[in-house]
DRENDO-670268 format. One record per residue: x negated, y negated, z negated of N, C-alpha, C in turn. Coordinates in steps of 0.05 Angstrom, whole numbers, padded with zeros to 5 digits, always signed. Layout:
<atoms>
XYZXYZXYZ/...
</atoms>
This chain:
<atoms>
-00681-01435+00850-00676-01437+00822-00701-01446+00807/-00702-01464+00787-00724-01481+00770-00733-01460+00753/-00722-01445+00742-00734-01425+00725-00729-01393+00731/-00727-01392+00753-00724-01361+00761-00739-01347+00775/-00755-01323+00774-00767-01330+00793-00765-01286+00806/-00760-01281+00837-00759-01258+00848-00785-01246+00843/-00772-01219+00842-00790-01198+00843-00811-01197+00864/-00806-01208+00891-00826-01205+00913-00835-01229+00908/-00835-01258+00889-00861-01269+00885-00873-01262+00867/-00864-01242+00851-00886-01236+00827-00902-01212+00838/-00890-01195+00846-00915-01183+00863-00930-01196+00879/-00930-01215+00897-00952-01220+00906-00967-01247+00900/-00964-01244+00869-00979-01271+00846-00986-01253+00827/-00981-01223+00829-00986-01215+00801-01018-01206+00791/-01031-01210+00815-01060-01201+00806-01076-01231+00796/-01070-01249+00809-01069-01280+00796-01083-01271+00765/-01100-01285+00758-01108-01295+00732-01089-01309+00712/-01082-01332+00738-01066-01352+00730-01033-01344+00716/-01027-01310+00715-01000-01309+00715-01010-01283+00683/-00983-01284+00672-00983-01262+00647-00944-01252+00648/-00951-01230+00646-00926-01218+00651-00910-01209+00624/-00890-01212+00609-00882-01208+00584-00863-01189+00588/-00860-01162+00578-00836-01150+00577-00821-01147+00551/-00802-01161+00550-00779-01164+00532-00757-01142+00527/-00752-01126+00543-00739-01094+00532-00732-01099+00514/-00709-01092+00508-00688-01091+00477-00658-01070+00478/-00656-01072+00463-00632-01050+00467-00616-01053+00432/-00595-01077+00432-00589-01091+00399-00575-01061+00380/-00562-01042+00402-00557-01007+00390-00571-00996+00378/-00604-00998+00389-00625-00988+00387-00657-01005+00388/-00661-01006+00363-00676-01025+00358-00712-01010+00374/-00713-00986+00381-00739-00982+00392-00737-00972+00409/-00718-00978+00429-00717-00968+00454-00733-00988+00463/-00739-01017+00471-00757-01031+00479-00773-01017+00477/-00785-01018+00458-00822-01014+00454-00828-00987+00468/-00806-00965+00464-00808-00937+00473-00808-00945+00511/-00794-00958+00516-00790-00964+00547-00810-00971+00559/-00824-00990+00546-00849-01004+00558-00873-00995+00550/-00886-00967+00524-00895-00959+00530-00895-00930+00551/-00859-00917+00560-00862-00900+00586-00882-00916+00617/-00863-00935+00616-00872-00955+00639-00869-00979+00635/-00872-00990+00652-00872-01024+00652-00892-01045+00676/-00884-01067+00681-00898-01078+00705-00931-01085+00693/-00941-01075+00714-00971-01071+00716-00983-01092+00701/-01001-01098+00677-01009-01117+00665-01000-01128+00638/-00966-01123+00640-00956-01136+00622-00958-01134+00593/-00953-01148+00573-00947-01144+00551-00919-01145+00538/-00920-01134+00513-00890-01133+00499-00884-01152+00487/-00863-01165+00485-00854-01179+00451-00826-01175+00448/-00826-01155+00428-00795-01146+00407-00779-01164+00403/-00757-01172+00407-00734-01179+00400-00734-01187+00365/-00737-01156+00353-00734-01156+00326-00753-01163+00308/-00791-01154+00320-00799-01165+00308-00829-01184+00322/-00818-01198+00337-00834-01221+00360-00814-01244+00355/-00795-01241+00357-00774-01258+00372-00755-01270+00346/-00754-01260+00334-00736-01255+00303-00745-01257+00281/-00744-01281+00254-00753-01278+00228-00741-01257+00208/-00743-01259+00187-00719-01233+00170-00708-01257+00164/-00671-01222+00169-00646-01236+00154-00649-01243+00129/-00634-01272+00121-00632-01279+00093-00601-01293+00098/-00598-01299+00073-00575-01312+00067-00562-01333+00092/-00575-01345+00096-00562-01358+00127-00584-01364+00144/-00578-01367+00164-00596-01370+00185-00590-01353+00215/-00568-01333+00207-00559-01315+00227-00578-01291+00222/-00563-01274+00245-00572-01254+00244-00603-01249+00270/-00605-01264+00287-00638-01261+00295-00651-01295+00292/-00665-01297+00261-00662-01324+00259-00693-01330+00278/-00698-01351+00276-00717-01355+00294-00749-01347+00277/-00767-01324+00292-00790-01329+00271-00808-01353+00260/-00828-01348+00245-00848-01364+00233-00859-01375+00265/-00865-01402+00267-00870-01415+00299-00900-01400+00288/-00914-01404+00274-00941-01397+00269-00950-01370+00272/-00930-01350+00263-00936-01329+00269-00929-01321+00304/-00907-01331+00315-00907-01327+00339-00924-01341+00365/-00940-01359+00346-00962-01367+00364-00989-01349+00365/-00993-01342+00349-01005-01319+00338-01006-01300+00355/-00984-01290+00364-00975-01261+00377-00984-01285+00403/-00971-01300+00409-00982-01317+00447-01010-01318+00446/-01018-01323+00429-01053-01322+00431-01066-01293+00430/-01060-01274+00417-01073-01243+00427-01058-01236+00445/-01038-01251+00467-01033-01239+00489-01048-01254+00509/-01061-01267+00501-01072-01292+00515-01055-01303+00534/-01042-01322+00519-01014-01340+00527-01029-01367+00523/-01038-01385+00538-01038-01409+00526-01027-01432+00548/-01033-01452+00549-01016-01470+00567-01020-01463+00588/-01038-01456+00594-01062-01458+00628-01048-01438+00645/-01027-01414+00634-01027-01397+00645-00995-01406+00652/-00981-01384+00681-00953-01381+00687-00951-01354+00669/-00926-01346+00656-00908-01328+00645-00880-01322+00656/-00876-01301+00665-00854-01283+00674-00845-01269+00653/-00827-01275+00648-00813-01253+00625-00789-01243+00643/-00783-01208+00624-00768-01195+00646-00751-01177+00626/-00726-01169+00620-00720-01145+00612-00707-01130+00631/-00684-01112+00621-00684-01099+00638-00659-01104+00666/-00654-01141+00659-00637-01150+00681-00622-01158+00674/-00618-01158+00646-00592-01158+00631-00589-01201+00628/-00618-01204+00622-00629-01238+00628-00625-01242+00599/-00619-01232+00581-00610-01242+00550-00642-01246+00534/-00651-01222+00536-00677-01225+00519-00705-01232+00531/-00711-01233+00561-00727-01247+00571-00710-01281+00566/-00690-01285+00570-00690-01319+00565-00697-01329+00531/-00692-01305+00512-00690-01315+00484-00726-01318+00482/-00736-01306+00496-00770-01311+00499-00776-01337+00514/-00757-01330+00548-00765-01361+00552-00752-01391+00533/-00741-01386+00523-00722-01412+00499-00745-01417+00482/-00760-01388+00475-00777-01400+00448-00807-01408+00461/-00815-01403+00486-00839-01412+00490-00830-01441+00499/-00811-01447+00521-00802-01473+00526-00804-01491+00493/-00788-01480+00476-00785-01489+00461-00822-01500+00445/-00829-01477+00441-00865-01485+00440-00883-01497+00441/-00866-01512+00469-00890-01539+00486-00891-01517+00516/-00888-01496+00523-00898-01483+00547-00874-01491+00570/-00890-01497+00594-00884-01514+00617-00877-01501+00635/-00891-01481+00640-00894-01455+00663-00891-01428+00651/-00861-01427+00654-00852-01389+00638-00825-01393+00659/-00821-01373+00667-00795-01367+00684-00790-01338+00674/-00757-01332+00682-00750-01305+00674-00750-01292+00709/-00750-01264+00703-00747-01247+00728-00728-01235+00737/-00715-01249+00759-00685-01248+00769-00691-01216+00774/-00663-01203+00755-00658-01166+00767-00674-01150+00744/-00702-01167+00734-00715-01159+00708-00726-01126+00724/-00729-01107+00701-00746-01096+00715-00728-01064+00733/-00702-01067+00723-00687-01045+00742-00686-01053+00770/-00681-01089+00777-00698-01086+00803-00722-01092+00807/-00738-01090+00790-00766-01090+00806-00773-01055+00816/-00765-01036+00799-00765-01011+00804-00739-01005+00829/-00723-01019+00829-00707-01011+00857-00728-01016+00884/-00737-01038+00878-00757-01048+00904-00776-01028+00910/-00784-01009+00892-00797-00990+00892-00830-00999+00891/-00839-01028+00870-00851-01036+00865-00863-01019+00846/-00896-01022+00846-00908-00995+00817-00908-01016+00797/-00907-00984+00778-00903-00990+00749-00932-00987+00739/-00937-00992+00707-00961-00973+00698-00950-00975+00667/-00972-00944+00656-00967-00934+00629-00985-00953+00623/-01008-00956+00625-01026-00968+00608-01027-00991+00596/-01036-00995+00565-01030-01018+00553-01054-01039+00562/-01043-01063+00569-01070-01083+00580-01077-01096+00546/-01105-01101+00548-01122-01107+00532-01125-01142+00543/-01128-01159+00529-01140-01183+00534-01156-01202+00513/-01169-01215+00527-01183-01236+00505-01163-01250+00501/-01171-01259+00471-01152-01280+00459-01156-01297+00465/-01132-01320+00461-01136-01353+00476-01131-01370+00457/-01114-01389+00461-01111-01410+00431-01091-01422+00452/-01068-01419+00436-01042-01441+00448-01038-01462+00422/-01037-01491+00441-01027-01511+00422-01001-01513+00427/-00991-01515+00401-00956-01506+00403-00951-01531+00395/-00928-01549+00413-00926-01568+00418-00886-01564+00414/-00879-01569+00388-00855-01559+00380-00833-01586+00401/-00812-01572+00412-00792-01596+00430-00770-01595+00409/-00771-01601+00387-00744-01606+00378-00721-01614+00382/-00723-01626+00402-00701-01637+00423-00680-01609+00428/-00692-01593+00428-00684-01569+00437-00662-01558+00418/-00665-01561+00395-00655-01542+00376-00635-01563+00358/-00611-01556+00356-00594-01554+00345-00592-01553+00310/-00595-01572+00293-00591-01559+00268-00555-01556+00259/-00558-01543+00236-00532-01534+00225-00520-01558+00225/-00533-01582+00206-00520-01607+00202-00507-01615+00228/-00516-01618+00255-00514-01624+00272-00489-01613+00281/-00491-01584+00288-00456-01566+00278-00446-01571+00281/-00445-01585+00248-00433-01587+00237-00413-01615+00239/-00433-01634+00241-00418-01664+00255-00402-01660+00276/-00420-01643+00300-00399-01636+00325-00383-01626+00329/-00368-01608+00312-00344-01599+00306-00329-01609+00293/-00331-01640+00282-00314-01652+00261-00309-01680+00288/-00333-01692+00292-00325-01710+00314-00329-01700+00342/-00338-01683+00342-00337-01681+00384-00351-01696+00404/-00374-01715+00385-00385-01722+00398-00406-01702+00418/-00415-01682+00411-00428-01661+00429-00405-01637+00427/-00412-01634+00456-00402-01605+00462-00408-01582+00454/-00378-01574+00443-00400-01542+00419-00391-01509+00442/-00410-01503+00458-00404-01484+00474-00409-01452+00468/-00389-01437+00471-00387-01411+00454-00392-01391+00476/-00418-01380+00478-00425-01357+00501-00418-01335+00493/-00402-01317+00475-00390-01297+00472-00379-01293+00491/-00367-01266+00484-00341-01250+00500-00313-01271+00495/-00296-01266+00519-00279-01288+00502-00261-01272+00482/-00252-01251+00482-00240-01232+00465-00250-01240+00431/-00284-01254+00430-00287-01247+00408-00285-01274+00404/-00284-01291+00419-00285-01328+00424-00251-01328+00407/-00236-01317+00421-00206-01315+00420-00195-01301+00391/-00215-01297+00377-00207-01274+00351-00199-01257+00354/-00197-01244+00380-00178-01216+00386-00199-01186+00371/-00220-01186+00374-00240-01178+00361-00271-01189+00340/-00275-01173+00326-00304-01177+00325-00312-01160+00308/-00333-01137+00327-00343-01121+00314-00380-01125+00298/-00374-01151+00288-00408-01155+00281-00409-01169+00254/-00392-01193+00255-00392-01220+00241-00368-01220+00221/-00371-01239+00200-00359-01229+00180-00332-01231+00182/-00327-01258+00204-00295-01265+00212-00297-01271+00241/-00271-01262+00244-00258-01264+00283-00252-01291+00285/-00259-01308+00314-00258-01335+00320-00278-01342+00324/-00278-01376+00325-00299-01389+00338-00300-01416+00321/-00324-01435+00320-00331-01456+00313-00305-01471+00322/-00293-01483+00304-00278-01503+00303-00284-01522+00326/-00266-01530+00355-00270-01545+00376-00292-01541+00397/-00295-01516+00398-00327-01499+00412-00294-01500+00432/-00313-01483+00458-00305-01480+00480-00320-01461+00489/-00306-01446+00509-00322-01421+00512-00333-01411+00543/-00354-01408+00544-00358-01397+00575-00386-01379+00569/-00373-01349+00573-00384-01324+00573-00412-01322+00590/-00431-01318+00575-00456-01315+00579-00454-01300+00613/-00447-01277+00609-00448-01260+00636-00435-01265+00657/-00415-01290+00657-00417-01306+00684-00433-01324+00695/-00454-01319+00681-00483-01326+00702-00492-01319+00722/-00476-01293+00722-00494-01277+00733-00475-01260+00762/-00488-01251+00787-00467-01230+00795-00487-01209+00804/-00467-01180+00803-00495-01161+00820-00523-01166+00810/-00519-01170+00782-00542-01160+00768-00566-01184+00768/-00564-01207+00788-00575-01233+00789-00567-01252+00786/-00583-01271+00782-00573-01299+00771-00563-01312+00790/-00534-01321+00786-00521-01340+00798-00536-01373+00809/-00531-01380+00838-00551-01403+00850-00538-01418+00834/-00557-01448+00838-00542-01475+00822-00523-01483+00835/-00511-01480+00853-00476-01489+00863-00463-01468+00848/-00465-01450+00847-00448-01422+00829-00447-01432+00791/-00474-01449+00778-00472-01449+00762-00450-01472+00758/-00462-01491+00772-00451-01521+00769-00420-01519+00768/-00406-01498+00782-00388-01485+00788-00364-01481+00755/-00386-01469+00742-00380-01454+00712-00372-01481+00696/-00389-01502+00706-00393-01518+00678-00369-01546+00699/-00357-01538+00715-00351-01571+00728-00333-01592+00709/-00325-01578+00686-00314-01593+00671-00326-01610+00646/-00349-01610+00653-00363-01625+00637-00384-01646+00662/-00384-01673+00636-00410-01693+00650-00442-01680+00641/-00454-01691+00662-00480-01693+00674-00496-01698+00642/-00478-01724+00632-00495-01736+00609-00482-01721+00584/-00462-01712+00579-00460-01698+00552-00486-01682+00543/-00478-01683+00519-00490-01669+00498-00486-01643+00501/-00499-01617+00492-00486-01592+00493-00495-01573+00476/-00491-01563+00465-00502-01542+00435-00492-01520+00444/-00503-01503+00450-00499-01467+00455-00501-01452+00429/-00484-01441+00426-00485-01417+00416-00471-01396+00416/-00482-01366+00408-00468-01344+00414-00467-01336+00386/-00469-01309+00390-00469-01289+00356-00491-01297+00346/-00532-01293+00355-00536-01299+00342-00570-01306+00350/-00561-01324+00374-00576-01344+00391-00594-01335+00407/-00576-01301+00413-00593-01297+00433-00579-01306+00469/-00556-01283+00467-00539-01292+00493-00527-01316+00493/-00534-01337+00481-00529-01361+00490-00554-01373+00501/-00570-01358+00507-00600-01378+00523-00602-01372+00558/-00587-01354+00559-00573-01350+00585-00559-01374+00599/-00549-01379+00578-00522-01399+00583-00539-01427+00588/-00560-01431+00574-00580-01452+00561-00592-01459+00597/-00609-01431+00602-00621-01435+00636-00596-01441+00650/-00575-01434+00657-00555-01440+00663-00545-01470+00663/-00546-01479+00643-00547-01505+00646-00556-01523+00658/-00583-01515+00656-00600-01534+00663-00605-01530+00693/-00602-01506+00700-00607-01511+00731-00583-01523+00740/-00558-01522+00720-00542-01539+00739-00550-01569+00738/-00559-01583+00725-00580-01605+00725-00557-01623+00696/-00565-01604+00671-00556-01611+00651-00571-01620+00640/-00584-01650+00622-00615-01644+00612-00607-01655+00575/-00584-01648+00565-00577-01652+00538-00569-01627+00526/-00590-01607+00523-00569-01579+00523-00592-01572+00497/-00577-01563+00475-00597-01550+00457-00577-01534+00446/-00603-01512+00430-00590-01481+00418-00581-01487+00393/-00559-01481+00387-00552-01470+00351-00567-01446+00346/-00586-01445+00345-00608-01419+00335-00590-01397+00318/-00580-01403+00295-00572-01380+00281-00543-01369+00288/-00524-01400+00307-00502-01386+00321-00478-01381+00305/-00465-01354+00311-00430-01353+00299-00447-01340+00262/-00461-01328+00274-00462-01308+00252-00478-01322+00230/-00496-01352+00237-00497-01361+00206-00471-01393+00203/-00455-01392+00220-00426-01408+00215-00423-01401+00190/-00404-01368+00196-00393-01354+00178-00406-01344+00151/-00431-01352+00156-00442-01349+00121-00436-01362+00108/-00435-01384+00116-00424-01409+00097-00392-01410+00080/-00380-01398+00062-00361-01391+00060-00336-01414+00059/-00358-01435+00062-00330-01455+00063-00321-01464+00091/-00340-01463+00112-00326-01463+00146-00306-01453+00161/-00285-01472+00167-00261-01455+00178-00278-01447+00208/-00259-01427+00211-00265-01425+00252-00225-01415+00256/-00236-01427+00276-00213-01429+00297-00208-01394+00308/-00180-01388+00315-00163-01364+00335-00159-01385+00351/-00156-01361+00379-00139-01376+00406-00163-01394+00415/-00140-01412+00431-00158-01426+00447-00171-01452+00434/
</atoms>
């Protein structure tokens, strides 16, 4: 896998200079179970970055509900972790693959070359019976040049065209229950982006690891090599799952709707679609 990388090579790369370990812990029920988790334990070295407030700007009127932060300020946070190009990054949660990829999406996104997520995250690195540590690591600061890929990112306008002509593929990583309008316990209305299509984040995955690239390529066979493809979920996080997913199946037109279903539905004049 291009961006995945096992627990038994990060142990034996993890004393490496060359490597920085990110723990991403989140819990969307519980907004400080992360930080509480990783300061009980956590893999030897690593550092944190929050979901809510690393990873996430504040809610406003649209933008969704985890809109993407200030790039400035989250370069900020990569530089007192001493993040800069030179180094490899492992991000890990707790397996789940949602919030270590929304970290790897935004450093990719950044300009950063070398960040992989950690297949199993860290319930199997503790199955392996790999050590943990309490202690918070200290580092010198570095200086990352943040080298924005816009390619990457999806604007609303953009959407918004692709749901009227179809020229890109608008792909819906929800549940399909909530794809289907049968529920939605979050967002203001049940359904989906008008002409989205849907394939559920968590069949990426089986037994708690990431599905190989024949398993992914598998998910997506109904689409070309060369389309276009815009991900989004509720509210751009579990769609970056979908995003690595892609690309290892050797997709290379794939960008995020950042703000997702949940800044669709702000807009009060956007229909979305029930059913299929």
């Amino acid at each position: 896998m291009q961006f995945i990388k096992s627990s038994e090579w990060l142990v034996n790369n993890i004393t490496s200079k060359e490597i920085r370990v990110v723990d991403c812990r989140y819990a969307l029920d519980n907004p400080l179970y992360g930080k509480h988790a990783y300061e009980a334990e956590h893999i030897p070295g690593s550092v944190y970055f929050d979901l809510g407030e690393d990873l996430s700007g504040p809610v406003e009127a649209h933008g969704g509900r985890h809109p993407l932060p200030n790039m400035d300020v989250f370069r900020e946070q990569l530089e007192l972790a001493a993040i800069n190009e030179e180094v490899t990054v492992i991000a890990y949660d707790d397996g789940e693959g949602a919030f270590a990829s929304r970290f790897w999406w935004m450093l990719r996104y950044s300009g950063h070359r070398s960040v992989y997520v950690l297949d199993g995250g860290f319930t199997e690195w503790k199955q392996a019976g790999y050590s943990t540590a309490k202690e918070i690591p200290t580092y010198e600061r570095t200086t990352f040049h943040m080298d924005r890929q816009t390619q990457m990112l999806a604007t609303y306008e953009e959407v918004k065209e692709s749901s009227a002509d179809q020229q890109a593929i608008l792909l819906d990583s929800r549940a399909r229950s909530r794809y289907l309008g049968l529920e939605e316990p979050i967002d203001a209305k049940p359904g989906h982006i008008p002409n989205a299509v849907n394939r559920e984040w968590t069949d990426g995955f089986a037994n708690g690891r990431w599905k190989d690239k024949q398993e992914q390529e598998k998910r997506f066979k109904d689409f070309k090599k060369s389309d276009e493809i815009i991900v989004y979920c509720g509210s751009g996080v579990t769609a970056t799952p979908n995003i690595i997913a892609l690309l290892e199946a050797g997709f290379e037109h794939v960008k995020l709707y950042a703000g997702s279903y949940s800044d669709w539905v702000s807009y009060s004049e956007n229909e979305v679609e029930l059913g299929e």
